[in-house]
VEXDREN-2710 file (C-alpha; in Angstrom, 1 decimal):
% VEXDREN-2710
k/r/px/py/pz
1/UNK/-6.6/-15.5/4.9
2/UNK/-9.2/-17.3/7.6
3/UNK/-9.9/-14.9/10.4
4/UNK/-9.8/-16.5/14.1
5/UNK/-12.3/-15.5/15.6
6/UNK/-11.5/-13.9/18.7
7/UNK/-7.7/-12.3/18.3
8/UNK/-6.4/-10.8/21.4
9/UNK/-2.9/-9.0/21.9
10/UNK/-1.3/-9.2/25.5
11/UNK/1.7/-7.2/26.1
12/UNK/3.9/-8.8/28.9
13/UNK/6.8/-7.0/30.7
14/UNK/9.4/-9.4/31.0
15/UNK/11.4/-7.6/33.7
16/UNK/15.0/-6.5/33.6
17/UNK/16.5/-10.2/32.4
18/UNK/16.7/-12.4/35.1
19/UNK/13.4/-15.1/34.5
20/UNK/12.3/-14.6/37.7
21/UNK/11.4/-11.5/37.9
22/UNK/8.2/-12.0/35.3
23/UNK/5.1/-11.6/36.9
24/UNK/2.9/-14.4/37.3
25/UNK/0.1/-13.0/35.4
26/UNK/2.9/-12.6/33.1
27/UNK/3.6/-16.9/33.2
28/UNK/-0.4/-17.3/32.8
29/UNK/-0.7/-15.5/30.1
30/UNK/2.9/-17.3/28.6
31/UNK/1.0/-20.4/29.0
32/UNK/-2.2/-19.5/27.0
33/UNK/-0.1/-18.5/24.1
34/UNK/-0.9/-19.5/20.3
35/UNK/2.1/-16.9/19.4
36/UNK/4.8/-15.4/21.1
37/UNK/6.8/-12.9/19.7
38/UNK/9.7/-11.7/22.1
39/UNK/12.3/-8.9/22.0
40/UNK/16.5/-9.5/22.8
41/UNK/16.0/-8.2/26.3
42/UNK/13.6/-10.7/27.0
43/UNK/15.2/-13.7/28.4
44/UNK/14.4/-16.9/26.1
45/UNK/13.9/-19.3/29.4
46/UNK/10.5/-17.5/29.6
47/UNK/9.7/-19.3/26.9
48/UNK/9.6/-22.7/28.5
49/UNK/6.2/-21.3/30.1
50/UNK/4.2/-21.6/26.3
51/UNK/2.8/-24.6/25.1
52/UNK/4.8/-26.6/22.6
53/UNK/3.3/-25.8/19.8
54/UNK/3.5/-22.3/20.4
55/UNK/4.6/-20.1/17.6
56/UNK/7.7/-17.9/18.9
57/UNK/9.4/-15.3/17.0
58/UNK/12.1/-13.7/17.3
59/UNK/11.7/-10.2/16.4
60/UNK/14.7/-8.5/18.5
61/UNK/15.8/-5.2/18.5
62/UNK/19.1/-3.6/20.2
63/UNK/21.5/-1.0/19.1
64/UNK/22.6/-1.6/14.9
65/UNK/21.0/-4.8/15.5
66/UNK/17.1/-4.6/14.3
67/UNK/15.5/-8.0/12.8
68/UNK/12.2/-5.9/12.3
69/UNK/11.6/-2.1/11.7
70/UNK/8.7/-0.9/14.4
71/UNK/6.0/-1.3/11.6
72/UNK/6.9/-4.7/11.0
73/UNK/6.7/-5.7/14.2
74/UNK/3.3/-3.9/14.4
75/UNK/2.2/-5.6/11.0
76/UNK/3.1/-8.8/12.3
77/UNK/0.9/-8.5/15.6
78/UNK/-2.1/-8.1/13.1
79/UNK/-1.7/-10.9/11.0
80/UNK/-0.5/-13.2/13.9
81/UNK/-3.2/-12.4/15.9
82/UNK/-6.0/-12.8/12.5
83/UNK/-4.4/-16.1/11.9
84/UNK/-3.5/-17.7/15.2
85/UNK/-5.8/-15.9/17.4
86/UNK/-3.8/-14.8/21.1
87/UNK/-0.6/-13.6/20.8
88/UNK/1.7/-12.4/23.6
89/UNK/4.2/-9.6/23.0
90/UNK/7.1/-10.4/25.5
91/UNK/8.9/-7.5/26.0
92/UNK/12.1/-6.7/28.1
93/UNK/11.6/-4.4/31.7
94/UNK/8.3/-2.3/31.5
95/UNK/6.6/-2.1/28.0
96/UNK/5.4/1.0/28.8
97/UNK/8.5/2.5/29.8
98/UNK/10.5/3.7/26.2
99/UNK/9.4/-0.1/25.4
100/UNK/6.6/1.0/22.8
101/UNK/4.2/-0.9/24.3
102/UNK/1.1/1.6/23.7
103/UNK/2.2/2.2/20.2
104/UNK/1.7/-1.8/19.6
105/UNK/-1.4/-1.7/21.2
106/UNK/-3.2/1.0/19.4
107/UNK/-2.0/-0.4/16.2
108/UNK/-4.0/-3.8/17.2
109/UNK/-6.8/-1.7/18.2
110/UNK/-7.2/-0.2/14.8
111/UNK/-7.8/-3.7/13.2
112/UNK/-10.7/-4.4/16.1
113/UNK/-8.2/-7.0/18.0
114/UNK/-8.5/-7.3/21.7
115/UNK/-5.7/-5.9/23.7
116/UNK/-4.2/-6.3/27.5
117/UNK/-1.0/-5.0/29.6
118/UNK/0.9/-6.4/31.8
119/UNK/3.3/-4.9/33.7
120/UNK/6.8/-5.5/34.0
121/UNK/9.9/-5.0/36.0
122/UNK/11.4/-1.7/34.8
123/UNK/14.8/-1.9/34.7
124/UNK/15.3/1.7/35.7
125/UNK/14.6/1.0/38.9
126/UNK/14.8/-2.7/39.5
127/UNK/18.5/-2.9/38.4
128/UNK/19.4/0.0/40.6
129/UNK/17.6/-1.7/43.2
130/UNK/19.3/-5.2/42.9
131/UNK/22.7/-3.8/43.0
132/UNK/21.8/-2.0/46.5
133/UNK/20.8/1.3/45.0
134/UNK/17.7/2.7/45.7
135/UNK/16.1/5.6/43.1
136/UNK/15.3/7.3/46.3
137/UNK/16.3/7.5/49.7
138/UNK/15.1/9.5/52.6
139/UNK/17.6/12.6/53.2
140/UNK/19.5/11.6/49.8
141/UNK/16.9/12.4/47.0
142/UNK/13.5/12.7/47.1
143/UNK/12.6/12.4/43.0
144/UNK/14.1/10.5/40.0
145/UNK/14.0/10.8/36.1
146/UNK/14.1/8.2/34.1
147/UNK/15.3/9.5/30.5
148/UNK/16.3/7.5/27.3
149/UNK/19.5/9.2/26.7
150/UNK/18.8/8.9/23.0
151/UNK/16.0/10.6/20.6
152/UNK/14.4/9.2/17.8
153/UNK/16.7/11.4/15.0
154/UNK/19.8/9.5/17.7
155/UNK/20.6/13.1/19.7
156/UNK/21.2/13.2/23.6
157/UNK/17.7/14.3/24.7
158/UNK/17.3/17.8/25.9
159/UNK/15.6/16.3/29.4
160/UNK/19.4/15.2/30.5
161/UNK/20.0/19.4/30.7
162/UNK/16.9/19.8/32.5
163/UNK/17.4/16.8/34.9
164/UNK/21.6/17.4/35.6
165/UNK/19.9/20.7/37.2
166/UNK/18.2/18.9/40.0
167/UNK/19.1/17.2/42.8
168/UNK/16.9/14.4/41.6
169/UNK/18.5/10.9/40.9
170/UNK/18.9/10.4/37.2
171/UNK/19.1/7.3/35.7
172/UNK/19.5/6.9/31.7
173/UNK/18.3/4.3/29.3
174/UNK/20.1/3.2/26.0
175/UNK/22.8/5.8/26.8
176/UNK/26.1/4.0/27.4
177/UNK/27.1/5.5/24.0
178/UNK/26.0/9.1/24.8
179/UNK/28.0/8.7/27.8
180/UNK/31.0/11.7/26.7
181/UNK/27.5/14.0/26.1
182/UNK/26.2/13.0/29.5
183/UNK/29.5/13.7/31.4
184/UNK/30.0/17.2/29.7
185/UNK/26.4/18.5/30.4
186/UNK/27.1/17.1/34.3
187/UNK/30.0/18.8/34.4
188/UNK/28.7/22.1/33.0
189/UNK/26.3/22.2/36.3
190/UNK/29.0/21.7/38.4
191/UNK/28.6/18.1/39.4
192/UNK/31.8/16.7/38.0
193/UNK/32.1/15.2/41.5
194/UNK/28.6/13.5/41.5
195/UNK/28.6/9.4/42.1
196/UNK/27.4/7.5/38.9
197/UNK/26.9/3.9/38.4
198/UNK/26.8/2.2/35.2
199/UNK/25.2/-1.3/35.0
200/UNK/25.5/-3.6/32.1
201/UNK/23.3/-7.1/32.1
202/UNK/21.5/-5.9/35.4
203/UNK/20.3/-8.7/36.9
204/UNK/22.1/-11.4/35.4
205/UNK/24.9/-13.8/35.9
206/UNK/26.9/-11.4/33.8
207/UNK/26.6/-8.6/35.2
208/UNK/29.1/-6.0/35.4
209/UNK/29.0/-2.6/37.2
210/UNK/31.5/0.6/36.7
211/UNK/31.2/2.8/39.6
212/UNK/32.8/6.4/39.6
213/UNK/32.3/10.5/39.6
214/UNK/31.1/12.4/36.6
215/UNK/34.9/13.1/35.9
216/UNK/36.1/9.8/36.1
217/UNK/33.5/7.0/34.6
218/UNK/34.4/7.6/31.0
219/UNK/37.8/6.2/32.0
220/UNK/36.2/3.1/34.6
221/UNK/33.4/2.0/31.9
222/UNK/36.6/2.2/29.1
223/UNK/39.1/0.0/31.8
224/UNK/36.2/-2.6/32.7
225/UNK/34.7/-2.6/28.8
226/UNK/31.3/-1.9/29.8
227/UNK/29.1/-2.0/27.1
228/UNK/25.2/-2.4/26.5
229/UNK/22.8/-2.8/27.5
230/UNK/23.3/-1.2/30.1
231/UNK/21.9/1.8/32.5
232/UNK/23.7/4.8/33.9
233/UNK/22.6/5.9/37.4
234/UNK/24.0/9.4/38.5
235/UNK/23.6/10.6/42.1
236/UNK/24.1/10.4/45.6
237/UNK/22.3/7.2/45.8
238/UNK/25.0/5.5/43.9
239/UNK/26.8/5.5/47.5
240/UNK/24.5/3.4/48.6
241/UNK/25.9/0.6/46.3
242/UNK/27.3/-2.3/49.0
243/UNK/30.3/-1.6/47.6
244/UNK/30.8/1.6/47.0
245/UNK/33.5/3.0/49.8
246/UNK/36.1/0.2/48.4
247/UNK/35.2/0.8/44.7
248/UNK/35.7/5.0/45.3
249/UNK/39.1/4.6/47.4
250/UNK/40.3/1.7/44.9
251/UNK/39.4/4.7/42.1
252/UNK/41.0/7.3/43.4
253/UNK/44.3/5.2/44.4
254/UNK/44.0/4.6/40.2
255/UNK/43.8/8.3/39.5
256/UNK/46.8/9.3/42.0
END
């Protein structure tokens, strides 16, 4: 195989779905692409910002749904890049948060292939943020975690016990389906009473949001067929949601 000559891999946040929200060093470096391979959560209308005769591949992961293992996907970089010279790793919210962004780019750095980030919109605090509630808020909570309810061997990561012991706004990643787990270890800490939101397509047209306590959501995300991707956010910002005071009382007419 012919070698370009200078190969480069840029890693591109693509922020939490709506096109948008890219950056525009994000578009520039879109435009400058020979290759572009891009991820489900990355919305395909960025990719009216590449040359035509860009190379784009899909290479897609969600939930049950993988196209390429992680190795594959780092594989590909390398020989992409050797062959066709810049490639551009569009990759949905923040690469570098649970987005495996600096696991890409070491892997290119092993084969001698020039590497850049760029930031994206995490969508564990820009979807929040877009549906009126903020991660923090002055009197209400003064930290946040962002976990990814799910480990690598698919268990509910042992950080959701440490952070359901704060007073710290949570907000969960890739945990929709952990969401029984998340409400019992809530629950066991006495916050069965706590306001959580849970946002599917944050961002888009489609978007859908359950709003509830820890001791009702299960039932709310069920009735409204929430499903991912999606993010849970649990805490007393989750009142700040424009919404919120009609959502609760229309809840707890339901319950009654």
């Amino acid at each position: 195989m012919k070698k370009y000559i200078n190969p480069k891999l840029t890693i591109v946040g693509a922020g939490p779905g709506d096109p948008e929200l890219i950056t525009v060093k994000g578009i520039n470096a879109l435009s400058k692409a020979d290759v572009i391979l891009y991820d489900a959560l990355a919305n395909i209308e960025l990719l009216k910002y590449a040359p035509k005769n860009t190379l784009k591949v899909f290479v897609g992961k969600r939930k049950n749904k993988h196209e390429y293992k992680q190795e594959e996907i780092n594989a590909l970089i390398v020989e992409m890049a050797l062959k066709h010279g810049n490639v551009v790793r569009l990759k949905g919210g923040d690469p570098f948060v649970f987005g495996r962004g600096q696991e890409e780019i070491k892997h290119a750095e092993l084969f001698e292939i020039e590497t850049e980030y760029i930031p994206g919109i995490s969508s564990a605090t820009g979807v929040p943020g877009l549906a009126g509630i903020p991660v923090t808020h002055r009197g209400v909570s003064e930290s946040f975690w962002v976990i990814t309810a799910t480990t690598q061997k698919g268990q509910l990561s042992k950080d959701v016990l440490d952070a359901a012991r704060t007073n710290a706004t949570v907000v969960l990643l890739m945990g929709v389906h952990k969401l029984n787990e998340i409400v019992k270890v809530f629950t066991a800490e006495g916050k069965s009473s706590t306001p959580v939101a849970v946002i599917q397509n944050g961002s888009l047209d489609s978007e859908q949001i359950a709003i509830a306590s820890i001791d009702s959501i299960e039932q709310v995300v069920k009735d409204q067929k929430i499903k991912s991707p999606a993010i849970i956010v649990i805490g007393d910002v989750v009142k700040s949601h424009r919404n919120y005071a009609l959502l609760a009382h229309d809840l707890k007419h339901l319950l009654n």
